[in-house]
N, C-alpha and C positions, 0 to 999 in steps of 0.2 A: 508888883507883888502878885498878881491875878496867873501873870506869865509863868512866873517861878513857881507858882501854886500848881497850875495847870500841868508845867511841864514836869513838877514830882509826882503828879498823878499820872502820867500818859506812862514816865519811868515806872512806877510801879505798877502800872497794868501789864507794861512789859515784861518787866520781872516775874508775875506772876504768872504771866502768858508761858514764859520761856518755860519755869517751874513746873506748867500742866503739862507740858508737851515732853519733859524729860520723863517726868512721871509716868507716861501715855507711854513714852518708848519702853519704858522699867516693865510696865507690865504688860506690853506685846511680846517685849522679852522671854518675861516668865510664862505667858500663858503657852508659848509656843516652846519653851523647855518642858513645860510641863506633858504638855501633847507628845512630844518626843519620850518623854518615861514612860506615859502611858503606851504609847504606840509596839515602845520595846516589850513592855510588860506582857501587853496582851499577844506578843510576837512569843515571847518565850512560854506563855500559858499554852498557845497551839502548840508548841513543839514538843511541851512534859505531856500534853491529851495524845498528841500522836505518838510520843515515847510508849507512855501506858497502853494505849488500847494495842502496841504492836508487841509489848508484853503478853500480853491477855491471851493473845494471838497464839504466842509461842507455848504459851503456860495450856493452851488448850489444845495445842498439838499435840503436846507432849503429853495429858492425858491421855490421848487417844491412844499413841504409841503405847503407854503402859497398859492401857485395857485390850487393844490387841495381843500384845505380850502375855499377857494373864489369861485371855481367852484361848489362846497357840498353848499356854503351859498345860491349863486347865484339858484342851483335848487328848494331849498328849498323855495327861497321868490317867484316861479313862481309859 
């Protein structure tokens, strides 16, 4: 009885063993999907910061161009 006893225990440690370790795998799994969304994410936040500031870039060119144009007009109607 002691034997039978003992060996549903040592079964159940294993089973439970087995259960930590799938578990363990589930969320290497996930923490490492997860780092990959993040990873993309903050991949695509640089690319919309350097979309914009090369907007900003152009939007301030093109200021200029029209205040030169306005100052070329401006001499012109004196």
């Amino acid at each position: 009885m002691k034997k039978t006893l003992s060996l549903a225990l040592t079964l159940g440690t294993l089973v439970a063993f087995a259960g930590c370790n799938q578990a363990q795998s589930e969320a290497d799994r996930l923490q490492q999907e997860a780092q990959s969304r993040i990873n993309d994410a903050n991949q695509q936040a640089q690319e919309l910061q350097q979309q914009g500031e090369q907007m900003m870039n152009d939007a301030q060119e093109k200021m200029q161009q029209a205040q030169d144009a306005a100052d070329a007009v401006q001499k012109l109607a004196e």
